[in-house]
C-alpha positions as CSV (number, residue, x, y, z in Angstrom):
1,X,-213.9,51.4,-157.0
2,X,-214.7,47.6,-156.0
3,X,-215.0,46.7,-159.5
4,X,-212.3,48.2,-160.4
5,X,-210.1,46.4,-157.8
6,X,-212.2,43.1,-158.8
7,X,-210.9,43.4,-162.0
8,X,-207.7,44.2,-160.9
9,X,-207.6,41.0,-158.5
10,X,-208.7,39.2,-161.9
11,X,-206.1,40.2,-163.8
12,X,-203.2,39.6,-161.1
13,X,-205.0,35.8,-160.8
14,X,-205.0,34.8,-164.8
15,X,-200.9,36.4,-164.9
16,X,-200.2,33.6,-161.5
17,X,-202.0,31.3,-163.6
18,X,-200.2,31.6,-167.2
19,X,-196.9,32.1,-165.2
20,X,-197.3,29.1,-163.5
21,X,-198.2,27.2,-167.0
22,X,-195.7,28.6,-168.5
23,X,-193.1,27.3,-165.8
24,X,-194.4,24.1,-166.2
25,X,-194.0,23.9,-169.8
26,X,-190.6,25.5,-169.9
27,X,-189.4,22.6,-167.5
28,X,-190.3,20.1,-169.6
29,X,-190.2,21.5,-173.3
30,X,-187.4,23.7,-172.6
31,X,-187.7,27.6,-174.7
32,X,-188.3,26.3,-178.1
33,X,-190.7,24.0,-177.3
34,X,-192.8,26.1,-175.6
35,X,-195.4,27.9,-177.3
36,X,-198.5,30.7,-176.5
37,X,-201.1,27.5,-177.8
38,X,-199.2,25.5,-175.1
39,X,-200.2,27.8,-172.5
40,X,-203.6,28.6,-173.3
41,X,-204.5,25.0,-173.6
42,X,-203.0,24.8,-170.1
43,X,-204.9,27.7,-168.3
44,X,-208.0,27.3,-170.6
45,X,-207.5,31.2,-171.0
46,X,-207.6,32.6,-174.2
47,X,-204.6,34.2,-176.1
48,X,-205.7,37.7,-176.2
49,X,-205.5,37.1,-172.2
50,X,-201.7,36.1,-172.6
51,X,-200.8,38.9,-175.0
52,X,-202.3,41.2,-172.6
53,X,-199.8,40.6,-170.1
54,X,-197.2,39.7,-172.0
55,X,-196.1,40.9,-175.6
56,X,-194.6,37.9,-177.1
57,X,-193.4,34.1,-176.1
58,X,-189.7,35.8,-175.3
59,X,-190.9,38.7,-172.8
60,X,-193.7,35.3,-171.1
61,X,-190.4,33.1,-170.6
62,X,-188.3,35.7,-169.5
63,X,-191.0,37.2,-166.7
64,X,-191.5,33.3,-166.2
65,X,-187.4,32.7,-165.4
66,X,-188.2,35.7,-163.0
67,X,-190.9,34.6,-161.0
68,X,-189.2,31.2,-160.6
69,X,-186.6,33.3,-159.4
70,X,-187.9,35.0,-156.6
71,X,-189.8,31.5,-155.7
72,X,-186.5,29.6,-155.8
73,X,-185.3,32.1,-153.6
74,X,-187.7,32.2,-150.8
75,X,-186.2,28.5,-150.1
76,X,-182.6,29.2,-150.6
77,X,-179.7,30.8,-148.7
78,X,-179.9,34.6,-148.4
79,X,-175.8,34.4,-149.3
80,X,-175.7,38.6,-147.6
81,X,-174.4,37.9,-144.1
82,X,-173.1,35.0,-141.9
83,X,-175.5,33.6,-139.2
84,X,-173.5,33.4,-136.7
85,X,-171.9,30.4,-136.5
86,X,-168.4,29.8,-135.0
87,X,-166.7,27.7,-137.1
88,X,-166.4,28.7,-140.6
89,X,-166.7,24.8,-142.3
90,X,-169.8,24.3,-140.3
91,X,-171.3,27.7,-141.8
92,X,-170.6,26.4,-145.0
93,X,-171.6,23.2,-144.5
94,X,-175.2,25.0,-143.5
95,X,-175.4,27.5,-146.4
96,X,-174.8,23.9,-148.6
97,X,-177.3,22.1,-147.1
98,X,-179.9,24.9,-147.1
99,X,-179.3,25.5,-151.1
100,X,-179.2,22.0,-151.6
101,X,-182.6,21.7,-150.1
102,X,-183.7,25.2,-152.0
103,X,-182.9,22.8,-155.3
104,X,-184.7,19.7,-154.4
105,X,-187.8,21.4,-153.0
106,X,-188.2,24.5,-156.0
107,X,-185.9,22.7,-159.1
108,X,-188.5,24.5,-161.9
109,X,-186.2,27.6,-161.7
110,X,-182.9,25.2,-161.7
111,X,-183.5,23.1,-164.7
112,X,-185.3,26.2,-166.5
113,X,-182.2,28.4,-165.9
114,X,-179.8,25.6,-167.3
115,X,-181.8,24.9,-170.5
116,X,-181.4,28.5,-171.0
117,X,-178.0,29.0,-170.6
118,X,-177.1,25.9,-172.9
119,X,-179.5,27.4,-175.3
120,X,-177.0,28.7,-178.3
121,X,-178.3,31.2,-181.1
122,X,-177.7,34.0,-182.8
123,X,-180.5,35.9,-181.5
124,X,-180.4,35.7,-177.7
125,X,-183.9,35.6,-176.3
126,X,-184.2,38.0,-173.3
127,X,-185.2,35.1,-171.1
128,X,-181.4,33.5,-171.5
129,X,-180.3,37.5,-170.7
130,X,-182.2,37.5,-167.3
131,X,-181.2,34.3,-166.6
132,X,-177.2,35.1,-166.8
133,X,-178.0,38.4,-165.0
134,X,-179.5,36.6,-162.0
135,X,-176.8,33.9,-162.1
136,X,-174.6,36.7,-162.2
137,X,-175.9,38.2,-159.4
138,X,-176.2,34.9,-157.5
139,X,-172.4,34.6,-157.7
140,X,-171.4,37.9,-156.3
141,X,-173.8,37.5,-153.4
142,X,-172.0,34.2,-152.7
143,X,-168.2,35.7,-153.3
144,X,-169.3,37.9,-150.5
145,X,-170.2,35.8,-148.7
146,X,-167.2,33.8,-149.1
147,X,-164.8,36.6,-148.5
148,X,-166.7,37.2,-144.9
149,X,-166.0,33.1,-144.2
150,X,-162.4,33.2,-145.1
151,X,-159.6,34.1,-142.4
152,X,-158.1,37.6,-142.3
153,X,-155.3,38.1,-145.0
154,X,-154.1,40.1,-147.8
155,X,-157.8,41.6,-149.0
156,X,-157.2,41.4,-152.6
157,X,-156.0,37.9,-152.6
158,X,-159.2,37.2,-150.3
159,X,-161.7,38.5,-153.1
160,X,-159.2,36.7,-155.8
161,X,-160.2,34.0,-153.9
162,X,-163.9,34.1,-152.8
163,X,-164.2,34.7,-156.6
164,X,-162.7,31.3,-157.5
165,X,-164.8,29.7,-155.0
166,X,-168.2,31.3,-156.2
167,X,-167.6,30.0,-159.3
168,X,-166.7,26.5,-158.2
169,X,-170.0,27.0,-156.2
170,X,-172.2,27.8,-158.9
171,X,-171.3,24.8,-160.9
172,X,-171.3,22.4,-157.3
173,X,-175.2,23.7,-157.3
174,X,-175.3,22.4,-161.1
175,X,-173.7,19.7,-160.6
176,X,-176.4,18.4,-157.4
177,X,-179.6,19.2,-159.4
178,X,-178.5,16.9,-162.1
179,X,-177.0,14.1,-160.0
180,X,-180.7,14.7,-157.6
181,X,-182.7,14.7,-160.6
182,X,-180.9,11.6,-162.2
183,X,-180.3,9.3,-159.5
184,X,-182.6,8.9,-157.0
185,X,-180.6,6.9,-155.2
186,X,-178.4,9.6,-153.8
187,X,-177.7,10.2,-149.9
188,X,-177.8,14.2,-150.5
189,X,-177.0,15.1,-147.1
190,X,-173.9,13.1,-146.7
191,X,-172.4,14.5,-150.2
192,X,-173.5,17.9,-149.4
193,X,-171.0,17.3,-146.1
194,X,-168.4,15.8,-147.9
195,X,-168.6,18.4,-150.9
196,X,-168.9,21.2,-148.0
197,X,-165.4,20.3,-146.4
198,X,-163.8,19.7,-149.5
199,X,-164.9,23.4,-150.9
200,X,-163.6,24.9,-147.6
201,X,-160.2,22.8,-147.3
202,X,-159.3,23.9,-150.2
203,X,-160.8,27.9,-150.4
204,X,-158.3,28.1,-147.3
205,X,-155.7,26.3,-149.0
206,X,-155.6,28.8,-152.3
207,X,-155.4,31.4,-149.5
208,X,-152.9,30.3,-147.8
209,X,-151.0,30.1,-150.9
210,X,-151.9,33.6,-151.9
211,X,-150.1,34.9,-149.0
């Protein structure tokens, strides 16, 4: 039984360890220029030890996009329910800041998740799939979210909105891993405020001219 669950602990240790590699590599190289020689250069494992966990390259980067994932997330924003803050701008000011500190400190998933979705082919590698399905999900968490923050109204034209916000969200979050990761002269915390009233001003303002 202790072997068994020695072996077991083993096995758990070398998948961390090729994930991790492979997260590495996939940051840098992007999916085509990552390869199974790549990674077992990087662990010092063998290949037969990668193809035991994982069938192919496309199955590794797509478990890899995962597990960035659910890293990325223990930083960021849980986007399900407000924390109970009075004023709506200031809650969104906080959820902004939060994410845009989830970015800085965990960007592996970030810059892995847009080479993917600017990756264009025929065949679409299952990595680029799970990467649209967790963006995907990602931006109905946060139009949920949204449609809590905005004032009472018309519910349709509330979701029509929080929709259009999400969106705009997603591409703000884009938009401050680049500009972090290009210029490190940035003030991130002041642009995060000023983007964070300007995304609520005018969420309130397409309401308002929903009604």
């Amino acid at each position: 039984m202790r072997k068994t669950t020695r072996r077991h602990q083993q096995g758990e240790e070398s998948r961390l360890r090729i994930l991790e590699a492979t997260l590495a590599i996939a940051a840098e190289r992007g999916y085509d220029g990552t390869s199974i020689a790549l990674v077992t250069e990087a662990t010092g494992l063998p290949a037969s030890s990668v193809y035991w966990h994982f069938r192919n390259k496309d199955e590794l980067l797509a478990e890899t996009l995962e597990y960035s994932y659910r890293r990325w997330r223990e930083t960021a924003p849980t986007w399900r329910d407000r924390v109970g803050i009075a004023d709506p701008a200031e809650e969104v000011r906080d959820r902004l800041q939060r994410a845009s500190r989830a970015i800085v400190e965990s960007p592996e998933f970030w810059r892995l998740g847009l080479m993917l979705g600017l990756l264009n082919r025929q065949h679409v590698p299952a990595a680029r799939l799970r990467y649209l399905e967790v963006r995907e999900e990602t931006r109905l968490a946060i139009q949920q979210w949204w449609e809590q923050i905005l004032p009472g109204g018309d519910p349709a034209a509330r979701r029509d909105v929080a929709g259009r916000v999400a969106r705009f969200h997603l591409s703000v979050m884009d938009g401050l891993y680049l500009g972090v990761r290009s210029d490190r002269g940035w003030k991130l915390d002041r642009l995060v405020d000023l983007i964070a009233a300007g995304v609520h001003a005018q969420a309130v303002s397409w309401l308002e001219e929903a009604a």
